[in-house]
C-alpha positions, 0 to 999 in steps of 0.5 A: 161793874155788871154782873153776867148772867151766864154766873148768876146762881138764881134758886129760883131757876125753874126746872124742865123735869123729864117727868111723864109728861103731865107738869104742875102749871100752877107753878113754874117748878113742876112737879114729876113722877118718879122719873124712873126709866122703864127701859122702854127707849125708843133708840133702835140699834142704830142710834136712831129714834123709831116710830112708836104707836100708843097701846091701850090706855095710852101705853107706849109699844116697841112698834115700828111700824110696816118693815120695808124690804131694807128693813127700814120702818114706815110709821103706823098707829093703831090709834089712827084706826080709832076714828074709823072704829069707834061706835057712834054715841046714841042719842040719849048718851052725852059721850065726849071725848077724853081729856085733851093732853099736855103738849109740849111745844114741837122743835119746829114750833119752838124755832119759829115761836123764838123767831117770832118772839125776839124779831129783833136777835138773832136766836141760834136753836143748835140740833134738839135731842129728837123727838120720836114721830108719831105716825109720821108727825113731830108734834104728836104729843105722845112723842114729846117727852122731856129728856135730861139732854132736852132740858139742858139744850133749853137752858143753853138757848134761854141763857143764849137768847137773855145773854142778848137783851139789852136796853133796846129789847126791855123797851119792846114790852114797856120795860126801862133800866130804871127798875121799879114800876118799869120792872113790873111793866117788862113782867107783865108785857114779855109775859103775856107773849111769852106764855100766850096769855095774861099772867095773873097776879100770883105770878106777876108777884112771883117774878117780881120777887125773883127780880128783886130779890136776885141782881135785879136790885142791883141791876135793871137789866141784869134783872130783866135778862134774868127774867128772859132765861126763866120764863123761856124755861117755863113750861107756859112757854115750852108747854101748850097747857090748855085748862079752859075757862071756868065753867060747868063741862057741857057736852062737848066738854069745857070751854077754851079761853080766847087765849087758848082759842088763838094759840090753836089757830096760830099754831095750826096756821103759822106753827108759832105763837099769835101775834098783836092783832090775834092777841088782841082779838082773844082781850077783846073777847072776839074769839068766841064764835065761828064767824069772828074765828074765820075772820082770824084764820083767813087773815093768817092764811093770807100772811107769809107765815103760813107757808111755813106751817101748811108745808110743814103738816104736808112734809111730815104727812107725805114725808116730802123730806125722805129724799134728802137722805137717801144715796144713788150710785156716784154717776146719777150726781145726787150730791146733797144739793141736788137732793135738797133741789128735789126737796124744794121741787116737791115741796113747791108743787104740794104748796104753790102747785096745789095748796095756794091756787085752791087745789084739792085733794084730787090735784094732789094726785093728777096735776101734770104741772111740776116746779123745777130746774133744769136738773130735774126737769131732766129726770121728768124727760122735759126741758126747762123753760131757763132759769133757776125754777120754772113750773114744766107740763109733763107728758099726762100719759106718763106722770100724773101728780105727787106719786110720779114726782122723782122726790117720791120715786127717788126716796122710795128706791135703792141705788140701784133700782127702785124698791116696789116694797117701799113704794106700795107701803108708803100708798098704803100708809101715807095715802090710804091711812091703811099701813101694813102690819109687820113681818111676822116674828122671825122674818128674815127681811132681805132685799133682792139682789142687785140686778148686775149680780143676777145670773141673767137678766131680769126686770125689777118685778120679778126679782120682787116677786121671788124676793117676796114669796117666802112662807108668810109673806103673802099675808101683807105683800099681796096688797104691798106689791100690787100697788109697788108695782104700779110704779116699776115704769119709774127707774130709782131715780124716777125717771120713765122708762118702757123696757127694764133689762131689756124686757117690756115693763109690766106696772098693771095690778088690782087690789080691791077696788083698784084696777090699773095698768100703771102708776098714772091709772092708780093714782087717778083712782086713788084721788077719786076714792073715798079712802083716800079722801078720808084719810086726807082728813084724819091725818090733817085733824090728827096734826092739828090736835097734836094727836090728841083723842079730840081729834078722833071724834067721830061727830068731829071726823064726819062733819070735816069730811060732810065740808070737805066733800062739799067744797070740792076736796078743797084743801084750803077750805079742809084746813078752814073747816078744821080751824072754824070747828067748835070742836077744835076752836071752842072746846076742851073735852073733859071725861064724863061719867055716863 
């Protein structure tokens, strides 16, 4: 009678610990600190997890961020000024930056690395304990430490996804039921998938001893999904390790492996693991010059996969999915499904609208041309062309590109009326990569009240402007409003209007270089700012590198902006510049004494 794995006691299990991040690779039981608690949790009040920002020599703070009016939080970093901050190396100094970080493998990434992985089972991932996002991001690796609760999940999806490997699987990567050399053979071939690279002897004997030391010596396959559940607990599978090749640290630091060269490509690109063709590009040495790298990168732009991993950086950059969560009053019918119609629109228009035909960063901010239903096409004053989608032209005079979409309007506004606070934040943040500081200690952060409540009638505006002009508050809402105001000729659920409590809409302001009279002015100027151009790059690289210091290099930084001016702001050629790099595609940086 076959044993089931789920009741099999193996010692040999490995353990996921909820250490300080750094794990012993050498080996698949890491080693942890001392695993105390330092109270510094990053649960707020609510049960949510917040928006850290890494302190001094990688320190963890109790950061939120900027506060909007409804005391909710918008991610900010100080590290993400470093780039801009950091002094240029001089000439005669080799300066490189500090050591690229473990990074665990984000929920997103470890969904699609299964799906890939075992193409042929059905792998149910349940809601992961959440990770706190790092300027915006889940895959930043100062905001993926283990947890008890994580560790358990992983065993119950490694346990789930063996429970499920048969005959039919072993024989995927050259195993049989016949035990012997075709043990070995499953070992080295689900292996080298599974860690993304070769395993070398010492592990191959490793696991052989597990398996025959185990029921593996009774039984086959009971030893082969023994071996599934232990290597999907490994932290070469849960973990990106990137150790280099052995060689003596240039300049830019160590050199990568060809494995781990296409381990970056794939998850930049597909946001998973490589697959056969990129596999073997890195056996055959192939990865080791810009030229065979763009070869790879072009041709996983063009696979369908990479939908999901460019729409995932533009989701978290933009936060494209705030809109599903938030309410309006019962009569503007923005059920769950409609709001996910208003995800799906905005998404559509960053991939398909811009990203795909070749757009830039410009288009981002101007295009007229919006994916909708008829719904929505509704909230942009337009008709659809029938149906479920169709691509509508807007009026240019009232929309001009992302920050006109209703999916932006809409998550950055109350029930009732749209929220400048939140609006000028996000501009700040998200597109100017410039976040405000919070309210000064104290602050009692109350939004203004509904206009049906107010003694006489009033336009957004000017509540915002009584709300907002408190001692202090002019420090930080003197850029905040200027810009949220931009947007006051959109009502909360973006739809255009010209009066507002029966008053003419006042959306002109200036701030610095900018000088408007609404939300399409602004948005035109902010694509043809060099600010915003640069911030396009370091959130892109940031995302990237996971949030490693690699990608705040300043030689590093310059050289993407220098490509991304010359190809026109193009963002598939901003993501191939960051692809081909030898920075990001050659190189591990190790510190070096000067």
């Amino acid at each position: 009678m076959r044993v089931r794995i789920d009741v099999v006691l193996v010692a040999a299990l490995p353990v996921i610990a909820a250490c300080s991040g750094r794990l012993a690779l050498d080996q698949d039981v890491p080693r942890t600190d001392d695993g105390v608690d330092d109270g510094r949790s990053s649960r707020d009040a609510r049960g949510g997890v917040k928006d850290v920002s890494p302190g001094p020599a990688g320190a963890r703070t109790g950061s939120t961020g900027a506060v909007s009016m409804s005391g909710d939080t918008e991610s900010t970093s100080p590290a993400a000024d470093a780039a801009s901050n950091s002094a240029e190396p001089t000439a005669d100094v080799a300066v490189s930056a500090p050591p690229q970080p473990l990074r665990r493998l984000s929920h997103f990434e470890y969904r699609n690395t299964l799906a890939d992985l075992f193409p042929m089972l059905t792998v149910v991932v349940p809601e992961l304990a959440v990770d706190e996002r790092i300027d915006g991001f889940t895959n930043h690796y100062d905001g993926m430490q283990p947890s008890d609760l994580l560790t358990e999940q992983y065993l119950g999806v490694a346990q789930a996804v063996a429970r499920q490997v048969d005959e039919s699987v072993v024989q995927r990567w050259g195993g049989c039921v016949r035990g012997g050399s075709c043990s070995e053979t499953f070992i080295r071939g689900f292996g080298a998938e599974a860690f993304r690279r070769p395993l070398t002897d010492e592990e191959i004997a490793r696991y052989l001893d597990i398996f025959e030391s185990g029921p593996g010596g009774l039984d086959p396959l009971l030893g082969m999904q023994l071996t599934v559940m232990t290597m999907l607990q490994s932290p070469h599978f849960l973990y990106r390790p990137e150790l280099g090749v052995a060689a003596d640290p240039g300049p830019l630091g160590k050199p990568l492996s060809p494995y781990e060269t296409a381990s970056r490509l794939s998850y930049l690109f597909w946001a998973s693991m490589p697959d056969d063709e990129l596999f073997d590009a890195a056996s055959a040495g192939e990865l080791v010059d810009a030229e065979s790298v763009r070869v790879q990168a072009e041709r996983l732009l063009q696979d369908d996969k990479a939908r999901r991993g460019v729409i995932q950086f533009l989701r978290e950059w933009l936060k494209l999915d705030k809109v599903t969560t938030k309410l309006k009053l019962d009569e503007a019918g923005w059920d769950e499904a409609f709001r996910d119609e208003l995800r799906q629109s905005v998404e559509r228009f960053v991939y398909d609208e811009v990203f795909v035909p070749g757009g830039t960063s410009v288009d981002l901010l101007t295009s007229t041309r919006f994916p909708a239903t008829a719904a929505i096409a509704g909230l942009f004053g337009e008709t659809s062309n029938g149906g479920s989608w169709s691509v509508i032209q807007t009026d240019a005079e009232q929309r001009s590109g992302l920050l006109t979409h209703p999916a932006f309007l809409g998550a950055h506004g109350y029930g009732e009326y749209g929220s400048p606070v939140l609006r000028g934040v996000y501009v700040l943040d998200r597109i100017l990569c410039a976040p405000p500081s919070p309210p000064p200690p104290g602050t009692v952060v109350m939004p203004p009240e509904s206009p049906s409540d107010a003694a006489q009638p009033r336009t957004n505006r000017e509540a915002y402007v009584e709300a907002t002009a408190g001692p202090g508050c002019d420090a930080c809402h003197t850029a905040i409003n200027a810009l949220g105001f931009a947007f006051e000729h959109y009502d909360t659920l973006g739809q255009y209007r010209d009066t507002d409590s029966g008053h003419p809409v006042d959306a002109s302001g200036a701030l610095g270089q900018f000088q408007f009279e609404d939300a399409v002015e602004l948005s035109q100027q902010l694509a043809a700012s060099e600010e915003f151009q640069a911030c396009v790059v370091r959130r892109w690289a940031s995302y990237a590198l996971g949030g490693s210091p690699l990608a705040a290099d300043p030689a590093f930084l310059d050289d993407l902006r220098g490509a991304f001016s010359s190809e026109g702001h193009s963002l598939r050629e901003l993501l191939m510049s960051i692809a081909t790099h030898e920075r990001f595609a050659h190189w591990l940086a190790v510190e070096q004494t000067h």
